[in-house]
N, C-alpha and C positions, 0 to 999 in steps of 0.2 A: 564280636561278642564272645566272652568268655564264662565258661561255666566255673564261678569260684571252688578252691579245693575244701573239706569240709564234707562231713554225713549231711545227705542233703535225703528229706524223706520224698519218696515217690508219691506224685499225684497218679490219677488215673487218667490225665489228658495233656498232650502238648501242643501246643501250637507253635512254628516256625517260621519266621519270614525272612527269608536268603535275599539280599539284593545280588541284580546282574549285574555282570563287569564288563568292561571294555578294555581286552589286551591290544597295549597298544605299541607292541614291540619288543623285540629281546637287543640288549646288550652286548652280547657276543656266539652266538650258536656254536661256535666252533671251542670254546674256552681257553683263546691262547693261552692267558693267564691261568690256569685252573680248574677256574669256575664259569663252565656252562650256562649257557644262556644269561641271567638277570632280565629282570623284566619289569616294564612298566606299566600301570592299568588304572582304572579309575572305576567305582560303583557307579549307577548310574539307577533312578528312583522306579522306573518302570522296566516291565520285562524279567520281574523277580519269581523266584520261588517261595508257593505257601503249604506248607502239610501238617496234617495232623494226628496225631498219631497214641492210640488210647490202646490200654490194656483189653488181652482177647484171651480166647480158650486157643486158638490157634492162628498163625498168618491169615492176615489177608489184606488185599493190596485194591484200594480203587481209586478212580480217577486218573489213569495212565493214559498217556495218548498211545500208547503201539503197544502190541505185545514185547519189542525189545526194551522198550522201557519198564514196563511190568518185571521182565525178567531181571532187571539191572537192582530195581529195588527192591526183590523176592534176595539176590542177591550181597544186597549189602545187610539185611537186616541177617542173615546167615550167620556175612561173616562177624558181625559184633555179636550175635547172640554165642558164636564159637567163642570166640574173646571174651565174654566176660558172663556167658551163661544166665543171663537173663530171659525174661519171661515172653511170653509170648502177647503179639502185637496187633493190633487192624492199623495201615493206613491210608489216608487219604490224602490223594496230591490235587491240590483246590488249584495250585494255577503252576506252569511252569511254561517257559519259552518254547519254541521249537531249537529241535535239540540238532547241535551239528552247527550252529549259525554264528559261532565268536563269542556266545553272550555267557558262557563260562556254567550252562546249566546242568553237565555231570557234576563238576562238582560240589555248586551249589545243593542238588538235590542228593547229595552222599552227604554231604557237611549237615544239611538239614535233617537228614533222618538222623544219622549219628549223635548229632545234639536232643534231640528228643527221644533215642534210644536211650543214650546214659540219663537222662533224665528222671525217665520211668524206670530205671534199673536199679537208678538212688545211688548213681556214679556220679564222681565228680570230673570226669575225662575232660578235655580243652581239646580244641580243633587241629591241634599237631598229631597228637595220637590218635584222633580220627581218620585222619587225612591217612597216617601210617597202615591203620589198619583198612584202609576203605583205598589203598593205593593210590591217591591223591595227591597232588603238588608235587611231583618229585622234579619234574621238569619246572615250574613255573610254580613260584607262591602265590602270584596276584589273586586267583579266588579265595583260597584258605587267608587271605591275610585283609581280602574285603571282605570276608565275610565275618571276621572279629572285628575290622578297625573303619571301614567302608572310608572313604575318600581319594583321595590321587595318591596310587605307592609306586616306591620304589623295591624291588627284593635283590638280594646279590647271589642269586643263582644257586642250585646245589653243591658243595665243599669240594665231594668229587665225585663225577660223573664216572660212572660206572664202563668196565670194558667192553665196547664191541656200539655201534651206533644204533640207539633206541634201549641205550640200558642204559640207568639214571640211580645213584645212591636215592635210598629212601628218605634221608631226611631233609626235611620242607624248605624251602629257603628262606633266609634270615631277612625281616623289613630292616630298609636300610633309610628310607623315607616315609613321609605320609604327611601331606596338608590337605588341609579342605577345598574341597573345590569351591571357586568364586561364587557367588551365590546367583550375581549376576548373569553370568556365563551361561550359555545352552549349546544342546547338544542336536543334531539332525540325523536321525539314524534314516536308512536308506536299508531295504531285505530282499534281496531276491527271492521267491519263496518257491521258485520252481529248482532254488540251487541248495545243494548241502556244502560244508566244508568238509577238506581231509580229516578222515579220524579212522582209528582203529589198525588192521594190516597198511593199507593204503598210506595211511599218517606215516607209521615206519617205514615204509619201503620207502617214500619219498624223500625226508629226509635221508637216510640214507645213500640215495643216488647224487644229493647235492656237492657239489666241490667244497672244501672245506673254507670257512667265513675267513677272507681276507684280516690279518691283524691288523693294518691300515684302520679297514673300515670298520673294524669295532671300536677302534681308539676314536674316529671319529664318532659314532654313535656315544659314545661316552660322554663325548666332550660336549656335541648337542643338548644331551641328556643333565648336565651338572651346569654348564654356561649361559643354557639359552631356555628347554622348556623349565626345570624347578624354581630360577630367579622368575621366569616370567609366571608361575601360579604364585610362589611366594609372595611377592608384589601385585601381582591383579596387573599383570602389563601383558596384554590380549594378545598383542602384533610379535611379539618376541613368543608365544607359547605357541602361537600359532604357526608362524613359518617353522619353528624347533622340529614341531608337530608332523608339519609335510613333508618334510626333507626327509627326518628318522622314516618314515613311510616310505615315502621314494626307496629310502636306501635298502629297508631291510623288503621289499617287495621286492626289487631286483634281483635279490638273491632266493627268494623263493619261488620268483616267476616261472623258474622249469617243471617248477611239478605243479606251481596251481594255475598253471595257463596266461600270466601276465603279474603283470604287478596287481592288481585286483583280479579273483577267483570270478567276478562275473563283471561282463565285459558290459553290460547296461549300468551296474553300480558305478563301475568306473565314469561311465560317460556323463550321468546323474551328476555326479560329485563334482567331475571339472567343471558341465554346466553350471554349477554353485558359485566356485571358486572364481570364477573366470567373470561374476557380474559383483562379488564382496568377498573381504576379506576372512579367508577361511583356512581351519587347520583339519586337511581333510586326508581317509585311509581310511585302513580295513583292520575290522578286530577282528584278530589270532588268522584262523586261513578263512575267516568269512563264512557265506556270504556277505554278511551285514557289514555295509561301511558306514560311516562317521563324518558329520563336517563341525567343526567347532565353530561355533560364532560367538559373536561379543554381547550382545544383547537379546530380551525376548522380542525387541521390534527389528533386529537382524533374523533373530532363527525363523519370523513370520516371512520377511524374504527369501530367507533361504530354503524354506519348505515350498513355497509357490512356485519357487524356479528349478525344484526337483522334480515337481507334481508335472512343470512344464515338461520339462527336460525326457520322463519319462511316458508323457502320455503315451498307449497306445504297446506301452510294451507291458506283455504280463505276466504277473507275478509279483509286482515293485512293488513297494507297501514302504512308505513315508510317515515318519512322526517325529517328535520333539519331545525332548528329554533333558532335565538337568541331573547336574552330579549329586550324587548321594552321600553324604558324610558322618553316616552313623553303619553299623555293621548290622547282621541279623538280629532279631528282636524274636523272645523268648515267651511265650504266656502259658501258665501251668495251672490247671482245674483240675482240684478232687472232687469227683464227678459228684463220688459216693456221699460225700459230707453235703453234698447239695440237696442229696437227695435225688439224683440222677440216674438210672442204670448208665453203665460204665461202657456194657458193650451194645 
C-alpha cells in the first residue's frame, strides 16, 4: 500500500492493517557480487498488525504487549514527529504477533504507525521514507515491500552495504519480483512459543562471527531461486516450488546453524516439520532466525494432514502452537474517519 502524492487533508482517525510475512531466505549474506543479502518472502493472511491511531493533546500508547514494545512505538512516533513536526497522537495496537518469531512484526508495526502518522499530518510519505526514517529494511525489503505490494517477492538486496559487519546502506532494496501466491496452496505454520529468534546486539554479534557465505552457494541459491521456486509459483507447479523451497532452507540453515543452534533455532520445530514432510509432500523451513517454521502443502485437504501430523508429531511438547495459513496478495489496507464531522469526540 501506497500513500499517493498530493495535499491529502487529515482525518482525525486511522486505522491500519499490516500483513505478516514469511522471510524465506537471503540470496547471498556475504555480497560477493555487491549486493548483500536479497531476499525472498511471501505475506501470509493471519498473524497481522492492526493499529489505530487518532489525534490527542499528547502521546499515548495502548494495547502493547511489553513495556519494550511500548517503548519501541513511544519511539518511533518521536522520531516522525522530529521529521516532519506533526501533532500529537493516542495509539492503539488492536492485534500484533509475538515479537521476535520470523513474522516480520517490527516492521510491520513501524510501517503501520508511520502510515497513519503522515496520514493524520496530511503528508503524502510512502513506505521507503518511512522505512528510512523508522530505520527499517536496510538489510531485507521483504516487509516494507509486503506491506505495499503483499504476495510472493523477490528484493535484490541493498546497492551497498555499508563498512564494518551489521552496517547496511539505508536505502530499502529494490522489488525485483512479486506474483501471487496460488490461491490454492496452504501454508502450516509451526511456533515455539517458549523460543524467541536472534535480534538486536545478539543478531549482530552473530552474524558477525559467521564465515563468510561461500560464492558457490550463493550462485546456487540463485539459481534455485530463478529455475525452480518463481517458475514453479509462476505456473502453480507445487512439487518444483516445493523441493526449490527445502533445499534454499537446507542450504542457507547450514550456514546459520552456528549461532542459531542447527538448521532450525528450535529443535522441536525442526522435528514437527520433518515429521510433516516425511508422511507428504512439503516445502518446509524457518522464517528469518525463527522460531516459527513453515510447511508448504498443496491443497487445504493436504494442509488438514499436514496439521494433524504436527499436532501428532508434537504432542506432549510445550509451547508448539500449530495453524494454517494461506498466502496474502494484497499489501496493508488504510481506513480514515473524521471523527469530528461524525459527530464524534476525536479524543
Amino acid at each position: 500500500m501506497q500513500i499517493h502524492s498530493g495535499s491529502l487533508a487529515p482525518p482525525s482517525a486511522v486505522t491500519v492493517d499490516a500483513p505478516a510475512r514469511l522471510h524465506l531466505g537471503f540470496l547471498d549474506p556475504n555480497g560477493s557480487l555487491g549486493r548483500a543479502f536479497g531476499s525472498v518472502g511471501l505475506t501470509i493472511d493471519e498473524r497481522g498488525t492492526r493499529i489505530t491511531m487518532r489525534l490527542a493533546d499528547a502521546l499515548r500508547v495502548d494495547g502493547t504487549r511489553s513495556d519494550a514494545e511500548r517503548a519501541r512505538v513511544e519511539g518511533y512516533v518521536e522520531a516522525l514527529c522530529a521529521a516532519w513536526s506533526g501533532p500529537p497522537v493516542s495509539i492503539d495496537v488492536q492485534r500484533a504477533p509475538r515479537a521476535h518469531t520470523g513474522l516480520g512484526s517490527g516492521t510491520q508495526l513501524a510501517l503501520a504507525i508511520g502510515t497513519a502518522y503522515a496520514r493524520l499530518a496530511g503528508r503524502s510519505s510512502g513506505s521507503a521514507e518511512i522505512a528510512r526514517i523508522l530505520g527499517r529494511g536496510a538489510r531485507s525489503g521483504i516487509g516494507m515491500l509486503g506491506f505495499d505490494h503483499g504476495g510472493f517477492l523477490v528484493d535484490g538486496g541493498p546497492a551497498h552495504p555499508g563498512e564494518g559487519s551489521g552496517h547496511f546502506h539505508t536505502d530499502v532494496p529494490p522489488l525485483l519480483f512479486r506474483q501471487p501466491f496460488p490461491d490454492a496452496w496452504r501454508i502450516l505454520l509451526v511456533d515455539d512459543t517458549t523460543r524467541e529468534g536472534l535480534h538486536g546486539d545478539a543478531e549482530k554479534r552473530g552474524l558477525a562471527s559467521l564465515a563468510p557465505f561461500p560464492q558457490a552457494l550463493a550462485a546456487h541459491l540463485c539459481h534455485l531461486v530463478l529455475l525452480r521456486i518463481l517458475p514453479g509459483i509462476a505456473e502453480s507447479d507445487f512439487d518444483a516450488f516445493a523441493d526449490g523451497i527445502t533445499e534454499m532452507q537446507q542450504t542457507i540453515g547450514e550456514y546459520f546453524a552456528p549461532v542459531q543452534g542447527g538448521v532450525f533455532s528450535s529443535p522441536t520445530v525442526a522435528a514437527t516439520l520433518e515429521a510433516v514432510a516425511a508422511r507428504q509432500t512439503a516445502g518446509i523451513g524457518q522464517t528469518s532466525w525463527g522460531p516459527t517454521g513453515f510447511a508448504f502443502v498443496r491443497n487445504a485437504e493436504e494442509a488438514v494432514r499436514a496439521l494433524a501430523a504436527a499436532q501428532d508429531a508434537s504432542r506432549g511438547k510445550p509451547g508448539i502452537v500449530c495453524s494454517i495459513v494461506t498466502g496474502r496478495n494484497r499489501g496493508a489496507s488504510l481506513r480514515a474517519v473524521d471523527l469530528q464531522q461524525c459527530g464524534i469526540d476525536a479524543q
